[in-house]
N, C-alpha and C positions, 0 to 999 in steps of 0.2 A: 056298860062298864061300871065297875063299883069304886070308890075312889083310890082303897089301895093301890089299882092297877094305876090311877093317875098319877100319886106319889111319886114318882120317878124322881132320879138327878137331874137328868135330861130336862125332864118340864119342871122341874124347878128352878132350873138357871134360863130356860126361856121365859118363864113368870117375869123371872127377875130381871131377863136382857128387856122386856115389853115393859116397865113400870116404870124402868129407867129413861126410856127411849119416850114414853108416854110424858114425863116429867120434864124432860130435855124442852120438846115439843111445847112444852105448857108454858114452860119460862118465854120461847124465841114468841109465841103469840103472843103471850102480855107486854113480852116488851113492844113488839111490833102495835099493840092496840094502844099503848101508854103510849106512843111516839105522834099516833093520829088521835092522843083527846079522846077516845071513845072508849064503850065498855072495856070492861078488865076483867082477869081470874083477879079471885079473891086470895089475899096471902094465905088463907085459912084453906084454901083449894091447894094452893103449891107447896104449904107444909105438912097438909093431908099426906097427899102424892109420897113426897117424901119421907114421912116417916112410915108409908106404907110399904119402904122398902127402896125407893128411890131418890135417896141421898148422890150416888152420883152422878144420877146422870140432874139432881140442881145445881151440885157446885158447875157439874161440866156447863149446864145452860149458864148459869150465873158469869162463869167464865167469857165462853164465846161471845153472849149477848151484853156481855156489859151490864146486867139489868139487877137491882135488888145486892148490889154489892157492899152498901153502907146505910141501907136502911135498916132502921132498929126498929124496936125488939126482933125484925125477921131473923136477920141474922145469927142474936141471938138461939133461938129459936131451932133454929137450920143445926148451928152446930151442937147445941144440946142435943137435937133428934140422932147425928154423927156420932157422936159419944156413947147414946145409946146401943144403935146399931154393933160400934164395934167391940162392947160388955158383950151383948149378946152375942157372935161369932166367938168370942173369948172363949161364955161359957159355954155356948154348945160345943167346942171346939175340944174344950176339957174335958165336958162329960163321953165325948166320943173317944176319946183316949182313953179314959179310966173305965167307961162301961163296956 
């Protein structure tokens, strides 16, 4: 298969349902390893994730798990990556209108 054929809508919103879910996942572990004192993902691991495209599904872990809701600069961080994210659906959004 050459990649165009991968391109699809389709596997792009499964990329995106798996990064998110991937990211979800990463938050309920850290929390669960912060709760036992032992290793941790790195904030640098969980904002990767996220601005790899899985911004919702950290607010959603952030949410459930309770975890990383007032820690700074994360936070910071997180929603800066947010902001980003939704410039760029903005302007891809335009350019698919006008082009």
């Amino acid at each position: 298969m050459n990649l165009p054929t991968l391109l699809t809508l389709p596997n792009a919103f499964g990329l995106f349902a798996l990064v998110n879910l991937w990211t979800f996942m990463l938050f309920g572990f850290d929390k669960v390893r912060a709760e036992a004192g032992s290793w941790r993902v790195s904030e640098g691991t969980l904002l990767a994730w996220a601005f790899l495209g899985g911004t919702i599904g950290a607010y959603a872990g952030r949410a459930l798990f309770r975890h990383k809701t007032r820690k700074q600069p994360f936070s910071s961080h997180l929603h800066q990556t947010a902001i980003l994210h939704v410039l760029a659906l903005a302007l891809m959004g335009g350019w698919m209108l006008v082009g």
